[in-house]
C-alpha positions in Angstrom: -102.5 124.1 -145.5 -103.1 124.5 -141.8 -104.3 122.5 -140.0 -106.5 123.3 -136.5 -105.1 122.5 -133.2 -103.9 118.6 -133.6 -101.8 117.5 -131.1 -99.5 114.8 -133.1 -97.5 112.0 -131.4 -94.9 110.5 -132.7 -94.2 106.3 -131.6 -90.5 106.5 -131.2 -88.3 104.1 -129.2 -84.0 105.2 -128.5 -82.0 104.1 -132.0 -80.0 101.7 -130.0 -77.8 98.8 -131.7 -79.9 95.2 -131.1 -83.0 97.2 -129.3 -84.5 98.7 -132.3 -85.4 96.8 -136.0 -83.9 93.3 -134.6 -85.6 92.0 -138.0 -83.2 93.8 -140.0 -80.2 93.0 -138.3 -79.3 90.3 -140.6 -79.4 92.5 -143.7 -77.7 95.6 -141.9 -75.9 94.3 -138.3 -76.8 95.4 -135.6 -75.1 98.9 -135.7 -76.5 99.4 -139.2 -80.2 98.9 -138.0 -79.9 101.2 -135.3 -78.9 103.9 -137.6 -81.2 103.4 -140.2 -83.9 103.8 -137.2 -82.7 106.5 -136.3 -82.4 108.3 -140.1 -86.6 107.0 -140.2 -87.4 108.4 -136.9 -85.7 111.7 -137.7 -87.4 111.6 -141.7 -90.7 110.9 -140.0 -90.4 114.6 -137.9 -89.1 116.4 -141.2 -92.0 115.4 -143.0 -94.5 116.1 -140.1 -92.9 119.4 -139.7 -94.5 120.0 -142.7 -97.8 120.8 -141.1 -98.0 124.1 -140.0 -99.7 124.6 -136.4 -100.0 121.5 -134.9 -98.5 120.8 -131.1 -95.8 118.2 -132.0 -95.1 115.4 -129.5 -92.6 112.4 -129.4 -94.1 110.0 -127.1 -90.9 107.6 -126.4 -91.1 103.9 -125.2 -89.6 104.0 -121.3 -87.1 101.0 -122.3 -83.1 101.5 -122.0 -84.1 105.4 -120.9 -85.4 105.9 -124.1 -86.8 109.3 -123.2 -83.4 110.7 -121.9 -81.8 109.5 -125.4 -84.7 111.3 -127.7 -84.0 114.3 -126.2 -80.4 114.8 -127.1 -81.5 113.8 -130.6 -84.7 115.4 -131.8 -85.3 118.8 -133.1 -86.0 121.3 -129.6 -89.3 121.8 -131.1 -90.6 118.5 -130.7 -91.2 117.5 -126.6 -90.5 114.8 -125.9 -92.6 113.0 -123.5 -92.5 108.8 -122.1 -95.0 106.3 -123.2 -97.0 105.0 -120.6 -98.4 101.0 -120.3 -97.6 97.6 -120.3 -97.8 96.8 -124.2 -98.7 98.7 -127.3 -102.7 98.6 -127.0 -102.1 100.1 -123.4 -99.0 102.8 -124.4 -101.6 104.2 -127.3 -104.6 104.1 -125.4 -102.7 106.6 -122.4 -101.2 108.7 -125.5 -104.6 109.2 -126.7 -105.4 110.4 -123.2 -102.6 112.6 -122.1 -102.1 114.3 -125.8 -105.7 114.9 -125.2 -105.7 116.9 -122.1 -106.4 120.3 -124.1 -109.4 119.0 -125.9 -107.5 118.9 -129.1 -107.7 115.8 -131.9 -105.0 113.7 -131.6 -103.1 111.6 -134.2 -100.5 109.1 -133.0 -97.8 108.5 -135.6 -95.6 105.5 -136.1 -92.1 106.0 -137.0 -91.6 103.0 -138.7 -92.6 104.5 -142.1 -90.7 107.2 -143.6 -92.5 107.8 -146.5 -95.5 108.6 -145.3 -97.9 110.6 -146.9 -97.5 114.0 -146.1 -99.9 115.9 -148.2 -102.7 113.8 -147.9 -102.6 113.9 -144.0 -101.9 117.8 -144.1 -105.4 118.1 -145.7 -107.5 115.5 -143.7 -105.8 117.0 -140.9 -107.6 120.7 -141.8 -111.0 119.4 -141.3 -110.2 117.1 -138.3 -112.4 118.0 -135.8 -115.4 117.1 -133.9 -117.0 114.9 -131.5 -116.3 111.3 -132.5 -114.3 111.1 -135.5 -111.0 109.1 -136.8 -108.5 108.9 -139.1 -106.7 105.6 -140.2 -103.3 105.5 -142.1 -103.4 101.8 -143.3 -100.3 99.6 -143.8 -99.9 96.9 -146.7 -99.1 94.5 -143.6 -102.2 94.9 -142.3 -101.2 97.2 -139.8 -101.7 101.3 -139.0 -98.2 103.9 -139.5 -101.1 106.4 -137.7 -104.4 106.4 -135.7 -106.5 109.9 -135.1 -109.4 110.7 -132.8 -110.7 114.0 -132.1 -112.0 112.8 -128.6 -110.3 110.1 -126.6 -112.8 107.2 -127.1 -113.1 104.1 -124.9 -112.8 100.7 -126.2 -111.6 101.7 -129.8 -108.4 99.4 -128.7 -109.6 97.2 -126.9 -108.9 93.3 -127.6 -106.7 94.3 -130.5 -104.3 91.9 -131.8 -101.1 93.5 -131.8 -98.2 92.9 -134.1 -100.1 90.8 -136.6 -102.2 91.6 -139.8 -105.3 91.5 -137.9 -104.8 94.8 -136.3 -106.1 97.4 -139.3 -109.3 95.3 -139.9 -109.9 94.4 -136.3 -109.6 98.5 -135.2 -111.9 99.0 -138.6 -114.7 96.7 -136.9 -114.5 98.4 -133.7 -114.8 102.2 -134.9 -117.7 100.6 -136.3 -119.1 99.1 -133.7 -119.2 102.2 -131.5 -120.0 104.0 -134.3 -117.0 106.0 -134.8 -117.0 107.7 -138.5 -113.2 107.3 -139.7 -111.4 108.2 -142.7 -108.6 106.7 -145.0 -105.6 107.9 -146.1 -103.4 106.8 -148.7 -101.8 103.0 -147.8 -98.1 103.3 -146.9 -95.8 100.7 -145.3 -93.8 99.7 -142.7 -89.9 99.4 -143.0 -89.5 96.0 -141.0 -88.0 93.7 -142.9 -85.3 93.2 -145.6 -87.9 93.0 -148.4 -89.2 96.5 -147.0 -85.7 97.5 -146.8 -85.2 97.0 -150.5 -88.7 98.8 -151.2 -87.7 101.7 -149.3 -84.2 101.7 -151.4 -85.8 101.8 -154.5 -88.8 104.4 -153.8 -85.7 106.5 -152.3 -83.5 106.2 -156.1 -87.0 107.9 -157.5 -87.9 110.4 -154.8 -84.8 111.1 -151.9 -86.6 114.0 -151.0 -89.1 111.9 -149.5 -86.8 111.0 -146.4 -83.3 112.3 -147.5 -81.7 110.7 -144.3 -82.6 107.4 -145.7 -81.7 107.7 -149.1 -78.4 109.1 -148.0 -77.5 106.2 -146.4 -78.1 104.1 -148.8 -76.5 106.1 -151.0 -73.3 106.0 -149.2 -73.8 101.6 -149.1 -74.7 100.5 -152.3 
C-alpha cells in the first residue's frame, strides 16, 4: 500500500560499546549491547523500507559524532540528518519541525523496537493527511516506539515526562486538550531490558523474519 508523501524519521543514536542500551550491558557486555543496537537500528529501516514512497530520514543524536558514524552504516537511501535540542522532548519537537519543511505529515520512529508493526502503520499511513491529525504507536512501558502529525503542532510535547511510564498517557491528554484527533496502532515494545531481551528472543524463534538481524544473533548465542 502506498502511502502519501510522509516524511519518516527514524530516532537513532551511533551503536557504540557503553553509549547505547547501558541497561543490557549486564546480560550482553558492553560489546554485545552495542551490536544488538545496531542489528535493531538496522531491522527497524528493513521493516520501514517496506513502505513504498515515503521520504526516509535518520535523525541521529549529536553525541560521540553520532551522525558521522550512521552514515557509514545505514542504507544510501536513508539521509541521515543530526538531532537538534537539549533533551528528548526538545530533539522531537525540532524533528517535527525540520522533517516538516515540505508540508508533508511526519512520523518520528524509535529504534528501540524491532518488531514493530509494519502493516498496520503501512495502512494508517495511506490516509495520513490533513490539518491537525496524529498517530500514536503505544509501548507496554507506557511509552511511544512512534509519534505522527500531519502539521507540526505547538505544545503537543510540552511538560512531558520523559523516560517514565507517564509519557503515552500524558501525550494522550495533551492531543486532547488541543484537540488533536489521533489514532492507535497496534501496542509493541521497547527492547530495554533483559526481560525485553528474552521477549524479543522468543517472538524471534516464532517469526525471524520480523528482524532477521536480531534473530541471527541470537541464533549464533544460544
Amino acid at each position: 500500500m502506498r502511502t502519501k508523501n510522509v516524511t519518516v524519521g527514524v530516532m537513532a543514536r551511533a551503536p557504540l560499546p557503553g553509549r547505547c542500551k547501558t541497561r543490557l550491558v549486564p546480560a550482553l557486555g558492553a560489546e554485545g549491547a552495542s551490536t544488538l543496537y545496531r542489528a535493531m537500528l538496522l531491522d527497524t529501516l528493513d521493516a520501514l523500507d517496506r513502505l513504498s514512497g515515503i521520504r526516509k530520514v535518520v535523525l541521529a543524536a549529536p553525541e560521540d559524532d553520532g551522525a558521522a558514524i550512521l552514515r557509514t552504516l545505514v542504507p544510501p537511501s536513508w539521509r541521515v540528518l543530526v538531532q537538534r535540542g537539549r533533551d528528548l522532548g526538545d530533539r522531537l519537537a525540532n524533528g517535527f519541525t525540520d522533517l516538516g519543511d515540505r508540508g508533508d505529515p511526519v512520523v518520528l520512529v524509535s529504534s528501540d523496537s524491532p518488531i514493530l508493526p509494519a502493516e498496520a502503520l503501512s495502512i494508517a499511513l495511506s490516509d495520513f493527511a490533513g490539518p491537525r491529525r496524529a498517530l500514536l504507536g503505544p509501548c507496554e512501558d507506557g511509552g511511544y516506539y512512534l509519534l505522527g502529525l500531519t502539521v507540526p503542532t505547538a505544545g503537543v510535547l510540552r511538560d512531558i515526562t520523559w523516560s517514565t511510564p507517564l509519557v503515552l498517557g500524558q501525550t494522550r491528554d495533551r492531543l486532547r486538550q488541543l484537540e488533536v484527533p489521533f489514532h492507535e496502532l497496534p501496542v509493541s515494545y521497547d527492547v530495554d531490558t533483559p526481560d525485553d531481551l528474552d521477549r524479543l528472543r522468543t517472538d524471534l524463534v516464532e517469526r525471524p523474519e520480523l528482524a532477521r538481524r536480531c534473530a541471527a544473533l541470537f541464533a549464533s548465542r544460544p
